[in-house]
N, C-alpha and C positions, 0 to 999 in steps of 0.2 A: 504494500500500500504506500502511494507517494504522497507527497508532502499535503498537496492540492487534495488527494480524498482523503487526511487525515481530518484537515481542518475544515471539511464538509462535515464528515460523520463527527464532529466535536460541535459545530453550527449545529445540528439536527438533534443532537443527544439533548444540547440547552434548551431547543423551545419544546420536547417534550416534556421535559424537567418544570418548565414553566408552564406548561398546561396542564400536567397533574397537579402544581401547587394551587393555580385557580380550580381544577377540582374539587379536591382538600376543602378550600375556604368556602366553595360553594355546599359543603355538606354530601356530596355525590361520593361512588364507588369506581374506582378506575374500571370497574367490570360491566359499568351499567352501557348499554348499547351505543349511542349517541359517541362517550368515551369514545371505546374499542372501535367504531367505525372514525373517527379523526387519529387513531393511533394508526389504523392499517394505511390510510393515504399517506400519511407521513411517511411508513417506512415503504411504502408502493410508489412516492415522489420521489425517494431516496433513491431505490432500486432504478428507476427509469434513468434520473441520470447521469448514475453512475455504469448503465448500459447491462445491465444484469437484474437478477432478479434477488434479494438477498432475504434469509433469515435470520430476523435477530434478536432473538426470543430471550438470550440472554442480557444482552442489553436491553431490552424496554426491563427487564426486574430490575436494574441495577439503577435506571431513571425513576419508576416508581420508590425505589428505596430511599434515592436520595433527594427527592422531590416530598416526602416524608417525613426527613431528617431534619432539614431545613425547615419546614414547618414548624416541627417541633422544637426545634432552637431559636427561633426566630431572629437572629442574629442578621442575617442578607435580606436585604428589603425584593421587594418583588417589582422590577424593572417590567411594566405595563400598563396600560393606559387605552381605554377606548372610548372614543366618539363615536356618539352615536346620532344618525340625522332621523327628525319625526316628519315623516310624510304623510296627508289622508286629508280625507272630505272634514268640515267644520261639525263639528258636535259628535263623533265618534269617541273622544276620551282621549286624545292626545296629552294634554295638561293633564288629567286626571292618572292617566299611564307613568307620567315625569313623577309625578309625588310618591309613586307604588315603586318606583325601581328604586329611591333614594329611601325608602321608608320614613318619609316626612313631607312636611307641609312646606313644598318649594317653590312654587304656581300658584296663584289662586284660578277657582273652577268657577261656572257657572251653566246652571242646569237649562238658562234660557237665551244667556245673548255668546256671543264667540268670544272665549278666554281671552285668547293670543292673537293680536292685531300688527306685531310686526315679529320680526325673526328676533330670536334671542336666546342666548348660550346659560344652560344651568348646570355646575359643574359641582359635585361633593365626592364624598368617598367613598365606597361598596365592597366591606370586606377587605377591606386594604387596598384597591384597585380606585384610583383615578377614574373616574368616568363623566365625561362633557359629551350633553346630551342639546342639540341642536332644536330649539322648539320650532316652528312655523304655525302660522293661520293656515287657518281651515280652506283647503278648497272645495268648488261647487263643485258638479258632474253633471249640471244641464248643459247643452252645446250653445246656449245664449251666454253662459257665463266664464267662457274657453277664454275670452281676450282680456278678462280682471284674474281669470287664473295666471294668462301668460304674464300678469305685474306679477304676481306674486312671485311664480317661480324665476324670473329673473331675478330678484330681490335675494331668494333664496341660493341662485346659481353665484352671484357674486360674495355671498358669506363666505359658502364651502371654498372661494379661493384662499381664501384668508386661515380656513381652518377646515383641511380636508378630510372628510368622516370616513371612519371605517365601515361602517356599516349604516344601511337602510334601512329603517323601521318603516311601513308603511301600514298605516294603522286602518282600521275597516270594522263593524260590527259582525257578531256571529248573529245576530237577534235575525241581520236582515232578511225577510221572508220573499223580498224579489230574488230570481232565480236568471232572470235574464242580465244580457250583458249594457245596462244603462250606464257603469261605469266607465265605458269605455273610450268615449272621446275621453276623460280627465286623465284616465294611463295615458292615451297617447300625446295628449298634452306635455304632460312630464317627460316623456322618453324624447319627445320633439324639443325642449327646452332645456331639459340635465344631459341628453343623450341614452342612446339604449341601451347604452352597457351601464348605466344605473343601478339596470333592473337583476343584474348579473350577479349583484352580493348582496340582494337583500331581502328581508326577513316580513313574513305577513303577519301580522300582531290583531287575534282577535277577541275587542274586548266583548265585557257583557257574555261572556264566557259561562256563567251559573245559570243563564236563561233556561227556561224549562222545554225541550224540542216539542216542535208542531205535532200535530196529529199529521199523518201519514195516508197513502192513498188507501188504506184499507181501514181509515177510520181511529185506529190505534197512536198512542203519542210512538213516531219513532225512539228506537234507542239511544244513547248521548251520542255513540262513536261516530252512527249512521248518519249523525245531524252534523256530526263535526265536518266528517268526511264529503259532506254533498255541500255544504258552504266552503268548503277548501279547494276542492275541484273548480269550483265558476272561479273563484279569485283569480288562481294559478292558470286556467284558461285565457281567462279577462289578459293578465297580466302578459303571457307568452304571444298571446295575441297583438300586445301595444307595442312590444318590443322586437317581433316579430321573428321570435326561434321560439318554434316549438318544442326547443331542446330544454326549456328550461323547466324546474322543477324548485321554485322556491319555498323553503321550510316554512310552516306554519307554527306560529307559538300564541297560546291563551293567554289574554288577558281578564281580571276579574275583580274589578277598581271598587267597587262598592262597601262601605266600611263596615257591612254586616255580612260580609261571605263570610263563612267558616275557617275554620283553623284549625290547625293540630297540636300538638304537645309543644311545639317549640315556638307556637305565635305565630308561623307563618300562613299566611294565606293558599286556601287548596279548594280544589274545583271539584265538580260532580264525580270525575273518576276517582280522587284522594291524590291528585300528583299535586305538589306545588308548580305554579306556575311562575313564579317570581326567580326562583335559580332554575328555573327550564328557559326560559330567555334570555337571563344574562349566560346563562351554557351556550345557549345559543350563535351570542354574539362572541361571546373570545373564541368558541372554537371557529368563526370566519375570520375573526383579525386571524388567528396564529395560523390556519391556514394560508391566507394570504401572504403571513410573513415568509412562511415555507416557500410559495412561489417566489418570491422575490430571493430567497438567500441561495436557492436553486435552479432558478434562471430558467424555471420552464414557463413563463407567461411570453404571448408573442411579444418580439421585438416592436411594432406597430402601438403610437402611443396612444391609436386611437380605440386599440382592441385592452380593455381593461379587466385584471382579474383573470386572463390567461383563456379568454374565450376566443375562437374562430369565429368568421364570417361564415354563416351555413353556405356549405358548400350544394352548387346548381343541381337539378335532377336531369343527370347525364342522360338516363333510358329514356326519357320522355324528349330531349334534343334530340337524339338518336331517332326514334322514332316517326320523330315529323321529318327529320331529313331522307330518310329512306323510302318516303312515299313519294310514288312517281306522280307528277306533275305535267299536263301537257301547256304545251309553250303557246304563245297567242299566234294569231294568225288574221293578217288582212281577210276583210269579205272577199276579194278575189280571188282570194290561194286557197278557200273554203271548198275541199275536195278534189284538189291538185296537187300533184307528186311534190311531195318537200318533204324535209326528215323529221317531220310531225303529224306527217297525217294518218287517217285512220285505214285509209285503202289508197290500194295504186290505182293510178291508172291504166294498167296492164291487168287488172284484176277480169276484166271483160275476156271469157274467156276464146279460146277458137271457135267454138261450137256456138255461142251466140255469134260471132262472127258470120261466120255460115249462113246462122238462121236470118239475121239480118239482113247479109247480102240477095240471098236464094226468093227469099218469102218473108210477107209480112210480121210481124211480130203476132203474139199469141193472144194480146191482149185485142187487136182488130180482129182476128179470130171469131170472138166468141158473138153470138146471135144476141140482137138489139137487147136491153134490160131495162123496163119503163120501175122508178122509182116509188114505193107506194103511198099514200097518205095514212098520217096517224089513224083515221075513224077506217081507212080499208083492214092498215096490220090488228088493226082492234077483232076484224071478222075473221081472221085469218084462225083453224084451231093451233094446240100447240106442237106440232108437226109440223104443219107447215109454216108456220111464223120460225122457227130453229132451220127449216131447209131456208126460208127466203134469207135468213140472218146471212146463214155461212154462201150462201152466194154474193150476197154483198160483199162481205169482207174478204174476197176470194179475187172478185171483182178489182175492190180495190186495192189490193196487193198486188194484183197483175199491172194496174196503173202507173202505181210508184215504182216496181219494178223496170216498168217501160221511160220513164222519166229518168230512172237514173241511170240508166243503159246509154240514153239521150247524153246526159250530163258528162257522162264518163266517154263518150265517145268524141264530145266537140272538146274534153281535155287533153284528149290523144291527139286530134287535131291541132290544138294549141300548141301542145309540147312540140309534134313536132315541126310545124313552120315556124318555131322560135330555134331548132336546130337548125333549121333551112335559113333561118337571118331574114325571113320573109317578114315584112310590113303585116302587124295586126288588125290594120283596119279594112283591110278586105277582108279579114274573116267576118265580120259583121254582114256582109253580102250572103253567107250561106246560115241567114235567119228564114229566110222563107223557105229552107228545105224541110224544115221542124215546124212550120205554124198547120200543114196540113194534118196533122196530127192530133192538134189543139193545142199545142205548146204556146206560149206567150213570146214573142217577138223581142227580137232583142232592141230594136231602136224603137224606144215610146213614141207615139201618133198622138197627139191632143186631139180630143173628141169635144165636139162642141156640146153644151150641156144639154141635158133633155130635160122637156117640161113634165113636171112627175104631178102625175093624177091628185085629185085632192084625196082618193079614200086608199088604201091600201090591202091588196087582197093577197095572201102568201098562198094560196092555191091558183093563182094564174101566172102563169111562168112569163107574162108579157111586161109584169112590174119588176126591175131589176135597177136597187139602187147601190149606188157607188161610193165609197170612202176614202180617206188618203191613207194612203200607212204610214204613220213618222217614221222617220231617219234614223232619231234616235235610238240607241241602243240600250238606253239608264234602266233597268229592272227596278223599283224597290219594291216590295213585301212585308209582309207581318209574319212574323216569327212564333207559330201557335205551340202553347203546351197546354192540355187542358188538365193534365197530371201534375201541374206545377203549383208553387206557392199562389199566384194568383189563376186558381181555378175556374175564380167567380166568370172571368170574361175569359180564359183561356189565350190573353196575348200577352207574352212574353217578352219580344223585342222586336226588332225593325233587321231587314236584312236588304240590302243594295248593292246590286251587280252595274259594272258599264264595261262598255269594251268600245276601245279609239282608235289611231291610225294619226300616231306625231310625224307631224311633215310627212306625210300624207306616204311611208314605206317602212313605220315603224310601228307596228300593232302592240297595242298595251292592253291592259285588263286590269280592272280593281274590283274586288269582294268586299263586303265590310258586311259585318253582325253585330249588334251591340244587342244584350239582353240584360235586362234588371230585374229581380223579384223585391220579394221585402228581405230577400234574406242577402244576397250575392249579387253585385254587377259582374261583368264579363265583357272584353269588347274581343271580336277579331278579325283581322285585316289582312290578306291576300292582293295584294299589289306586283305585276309583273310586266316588263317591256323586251320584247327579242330584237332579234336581226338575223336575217337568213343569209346562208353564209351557199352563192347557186341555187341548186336545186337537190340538195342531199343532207344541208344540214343547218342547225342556226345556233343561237344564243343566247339566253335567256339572263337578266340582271331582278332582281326581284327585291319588296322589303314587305316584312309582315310584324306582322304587331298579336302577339298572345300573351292569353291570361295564362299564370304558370303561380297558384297556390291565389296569393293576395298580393303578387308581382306584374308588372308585363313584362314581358322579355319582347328584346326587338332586335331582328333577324335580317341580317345580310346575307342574301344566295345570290351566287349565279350557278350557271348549267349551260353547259356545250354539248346539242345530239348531234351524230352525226348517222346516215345509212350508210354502211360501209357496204351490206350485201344486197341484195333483193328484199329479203325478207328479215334483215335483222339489223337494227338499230344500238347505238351504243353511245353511253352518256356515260360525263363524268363531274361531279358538280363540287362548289365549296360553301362553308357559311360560316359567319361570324357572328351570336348570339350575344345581348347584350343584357345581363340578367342583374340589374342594383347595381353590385360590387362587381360582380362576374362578369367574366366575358369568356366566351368559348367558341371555341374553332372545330370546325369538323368538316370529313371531306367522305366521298361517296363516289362508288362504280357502278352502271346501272345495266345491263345488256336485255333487250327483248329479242324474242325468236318467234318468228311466226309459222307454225306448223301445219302448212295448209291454207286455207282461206276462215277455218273457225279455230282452232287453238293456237294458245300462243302462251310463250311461256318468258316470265318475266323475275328475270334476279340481280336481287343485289345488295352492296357488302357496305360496308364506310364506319367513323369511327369516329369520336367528340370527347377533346380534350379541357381539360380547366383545371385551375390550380394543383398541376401535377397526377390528375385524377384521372383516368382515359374510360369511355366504355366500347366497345366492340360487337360490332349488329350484321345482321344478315337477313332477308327476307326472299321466300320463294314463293312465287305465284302461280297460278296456273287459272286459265280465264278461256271459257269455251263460248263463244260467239251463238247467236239463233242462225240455224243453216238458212234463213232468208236473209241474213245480214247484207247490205245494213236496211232494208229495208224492215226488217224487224231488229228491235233494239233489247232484246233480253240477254243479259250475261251471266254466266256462271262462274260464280271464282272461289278457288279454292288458295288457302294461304297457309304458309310453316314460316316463323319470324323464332331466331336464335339469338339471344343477347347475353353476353359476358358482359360484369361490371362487378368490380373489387375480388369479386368471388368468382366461383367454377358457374358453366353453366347451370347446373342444378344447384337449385337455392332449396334447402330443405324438404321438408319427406311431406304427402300432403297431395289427394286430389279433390276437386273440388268442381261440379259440374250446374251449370243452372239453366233451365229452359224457360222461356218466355211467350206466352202464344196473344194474339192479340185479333180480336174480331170486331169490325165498329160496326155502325147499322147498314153499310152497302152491304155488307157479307164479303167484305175483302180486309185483309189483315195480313199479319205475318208472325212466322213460328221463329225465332233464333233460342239455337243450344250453342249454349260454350262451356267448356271444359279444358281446366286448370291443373295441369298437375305438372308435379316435380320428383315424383318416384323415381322413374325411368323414361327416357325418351320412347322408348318400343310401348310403354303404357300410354305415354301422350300419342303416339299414333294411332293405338288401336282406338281411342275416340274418333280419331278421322273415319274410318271405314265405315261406321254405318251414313254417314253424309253422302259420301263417294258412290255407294254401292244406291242411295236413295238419286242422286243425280246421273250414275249409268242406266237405272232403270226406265229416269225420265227421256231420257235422250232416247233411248231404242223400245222404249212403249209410243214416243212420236213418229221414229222410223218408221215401225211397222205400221200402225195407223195411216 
């Protein structure tokens, strides 16, 4: 052992020495729990680091011994001292709490107007220990009275320069019988004007502690602990919430100011369970100073002087960047390139195969084909029985499937066209001369004709085919909508929030797109934003630059992508994308490979890998797809997709033992709905498969039950 970890382990033996001697004078047993959990961080701060792990069972006897001896000789004074700062709402018992810890009259109280009207230091002695207790005024917790809080806590913020407290008392009733979080603009007050690492050493103090607990939902008065424990949870909620790590977990200690509680043998004040509550909170408080001194003499609190008490900045939730980054994204696209060959689109224009070629060249299409079909009126399908209303249905819609199918045949053939006298170098504007090859047809004309207006009847009859009235279609392209949840907190009216699509064309060859959702209930806002701009890079690939705005917990994080596809084959596309996320404190990087295969004209198979870095932290994702098209595609739009997503983070892929399976079936009054099962598990990957197969084996039978049919 060298010089450096001798006079550590001599540093570490003193402040145990000193925290068993304020045990001692607090009347406590080194053996009592609270103890022995501040002796094992001690010697577990020790262990860290000095980079090992140590036992050393014979020195803590030897610190008790002589932390003992010294008491008993009283000769060495006891080198310590704590401030304490009183924070809380006005009428709670702050003053009343100052007199209880000093055991005398050092404040005066008042049952109806607010004690304490400016900041002011009460300091006496407690067992031999110095203790300067920091009074403050009351503050409010209405959100009308945030801006005479923000005086006070400044008031308050300029003391503690002068005299900085070891610990936080923030004082609060046990009585109170609200269970909701009304507290909580005044935390977040405090943590926006002390900072939120305030909230990081300090102590919840509740008085009116002897109060007799509610009755309970079963009619019954709950038990004491029941009552403690369910007023202890909302503070430490409240509280983790203002400061915003829900890592934290600050001690609760009873308060019970009333000068007729009870007592015990020795005078001191003791609460419903028989524990004093008077040395359970000054226990409280030395064991976070001498904590804290530990970090300091140990040097494990971050470097950073704005991270206080040895806490981290929570670190980002990597799975869920990961996540969104791995989901494929199709890139924007002018109205002109909408269904022409580029390395975004959804079909080629080779897709037209020889055999319609043929058919087209040889003989008419199928759809001229079929014998005239007069359309019937509502009061004729009303006489039709129900046989024949199901034959005339499926001829219709047979009908016009055959239309669309002939329309897009049309579409995909004047793109083939296009493509290629743009290989030819040929002038575009004589292709607008082979518009009248298509209007015999009933195609619509490529160069608009202004019609002079017609004078329209005064009465309107929808059974004479000779009244035909005209509209303009806007230009625009701005979607917005209403965002319905009728399962939501605001059930009453079932609207949720506002959702708005647009899609542009900057300088008239750079197509953008923006999303935005904003939703609010009574309980959660949420806003999210999808914003993206390409550039086509020929006719094989482009470039996507994008920024998106997500809710991430009670954060937003804001997201820099871009993504470069390129078709390298026929049928197979290949992306490679990056992003910068920008989370509070955080910021994180991650990058992504994307490859799609098209397996035919309906399967296609889509994977990919990528990976999101932050404060030294990585996680590692992989997603495989597989997605089978309607054999009408695209003229019918039904998909099947099936999906395997693997993610490594800190840990192995498998994160603990555990399956877990949930089905949802949903049926509104159309008699249309939806069944999702999902299943969770982390046994074995070959377990997590075998949930796939009954889906797989449910979508093969669909696919070749339509076959045959």
């Amino acid at each position: 052992m060298d010089e450096e970890e001798k006079k550590l382990q001599e540093n570490v033996d003193q402040i145990k020495v000193k925290f068993l001697r304020l045990v001692h004078r607090l009347g406590h047993s080194p053996e009592d729990l609270m103890v022995e959990q501040v002796l094992y961080r001690l010697s577990l701060a020790e262990g860290i680091r000095r980079g090992r792990q140590i036992g050393r069972a014979f020195g803590l006897e030897n610190a008790k011994k002589k932390a003992l001896q010294l008491e008993d000789e009283g000769k060495e004074p006891l080198d310590f001292s704590c401030n304490i700062l009183l924070l809380g709402k006005t009428g709670v018992g702050k003053s009343a709490t100052v007199n209880s810890i000093f055991g005398e009259q050092k404040v005066s109280t008042s049952a109806f107007d607010p004690a304490t009207t400016s900041v002011r230091e009460i300091t006496g002695i407690v067992g031999g220990v110095k203790v300067r207790v920091i009074d403050t005024p009351g503050l409010r917790p209405s959100v009308m009275d945030q801006a005479a809080n923000k005086r006070i806590l400044e008031s308050i913020k300029k003391h503690t320069k002068r005299c900085q407290p070891d610990i936080v008392l923030y004082v609060d009733r046990l009585d109170t019988q609200a269970w909701d979080f009304n507290d909580l603009p005044l935390l977040r007050s405090i943590a926006v004007s002390m900072g939120p690492s305030i909230w990081f050493n300090a102590i919840v103090g509740l008085t009116h502690a002897a109060s007799a607990p509610p009755d309970g939902s079963s009619g019954n008065p709950l038990s004491y602990e029941v009552f403690v424990n369910q007023r202890s949870r909302v503070v430490q909620h409240a509280i983790r919430q203002a400061a915003g790590d829900m890592r934290l977990m600050n001690p609760v200690a009873l308060v019970e100011n009333h000068p007729l509680c009870r007592r015990n043998r020795e005078g001191q004040p003791i609460l419903p369970n028989g524990l004093s509550w008077r040395t359970q909170l000054l226990l409280l408080c030395y064991s976070s100073k001498i904590l804290s001194e530990a970090n300091r003499i140990l040097k494990l609190q971050d470097p950073s002087p704005s991270k206080l008490f040895g806490f981290r900045t929570r670190s980002p939730p990597l799975p869920f960047l990961l996540s969104s980054l791995l989901q494929s994204k199709a890139h924007p696209k002018l109205a002109t390139d909408q269904g022409i060959d580029n390395g975004d689109s959804d079909f080629d224009v080779d897709d037209l195969s020889e055999a319609d070629k043929e058919e087209e060249e040889g003989e008419e299409d199928e759809y001229d084909r079929l014998p005239p079909f007069k359309p019937l009126r509502k009061a004729q399908i009303a006489k039709l029985t129900k046989e024949q209303r199901r034959a005339y249905y499926d001829e219709y819609d047979y009908r016009v499937k055959l239309l669309q199918k002939k329309q897009w045949k049309e579409e995909l053939r004047r793109a083939q066209e296009m493509k290629k006298r743009q290989k030819e170098g040929q002038d575009f504007s004589s292709f607008d001369d082979m518009a009248g090859d298509y209007d015999q047809d009933g195609a619509p004309a490529t160069i608009p004709v202004p019609l002079p207006d017609m004078v329209l009847p005064p009465t309107f009859d929808c059974d004479n085919p000779a009244y035909r009235y005209r509209f303009l279609e806007p230009t625009s392209q701005l979607l917005s909508r209403p965002v319905l949840d009728s399962h939501g907190w605001d059930h009453d009216c079932g609207y949720d929030g506002v959702s708005v699509e647009d899609n542009l064309a900057i300088a008239g060859k750079f197509p953008a797109g923006i999303a935005a959702q904003i939703t609010k209930d009574k309980k959660e806002f949420n806003i999210h934003l999808d914003s993206s701009i390409a550039a086509k890079h020929g006719e094989t690939g482009s470039t996507l630059a994008g920024f998106d705005i997500q809710s991430v917990g009670k954060q937003l994080a804001y997201v820099l992508r871009s993504e470069t596809k390129l078709k390298n084959l026929r049928r197979n596309k290949t992306a490679a994308g990056v992003s910068v996320t920008f989370l509070g404190e955080n910021v994180a990087t991650g990058l992504k490979v994307e490859d799609e295969l098209m397996v035919g004209k309906r399967l296609g198979l889509v994977a990919s890998a990528g990976t999101v870095r932050a404060q030294g932290d990585a996680a590692y994702g992989a997603n495989l797809e597989v997605r089978l098209r309607d054999k009408e595609f695209p003229i019918g739009q039904d998909l099947s997709t099936l999906g395997l997503s693997l993610m490594r983070w800190r840990v192995s892929v498998l994160i603990g033992r555990g399956t877990k399976m949930t089905t949802r079936v949903g049926l509104n009054n159309k008699r249309s709905g939806q069944i999702t099962i999902r299943i969770n598990s982390s046994e074995q990957l070959q377990i997590a498969l075998m949930g796939i197969l009954p889906v797989v084996a449910s979508i093969y039978r669909g696919i070749f039950s339509e076959d045959s049919g």
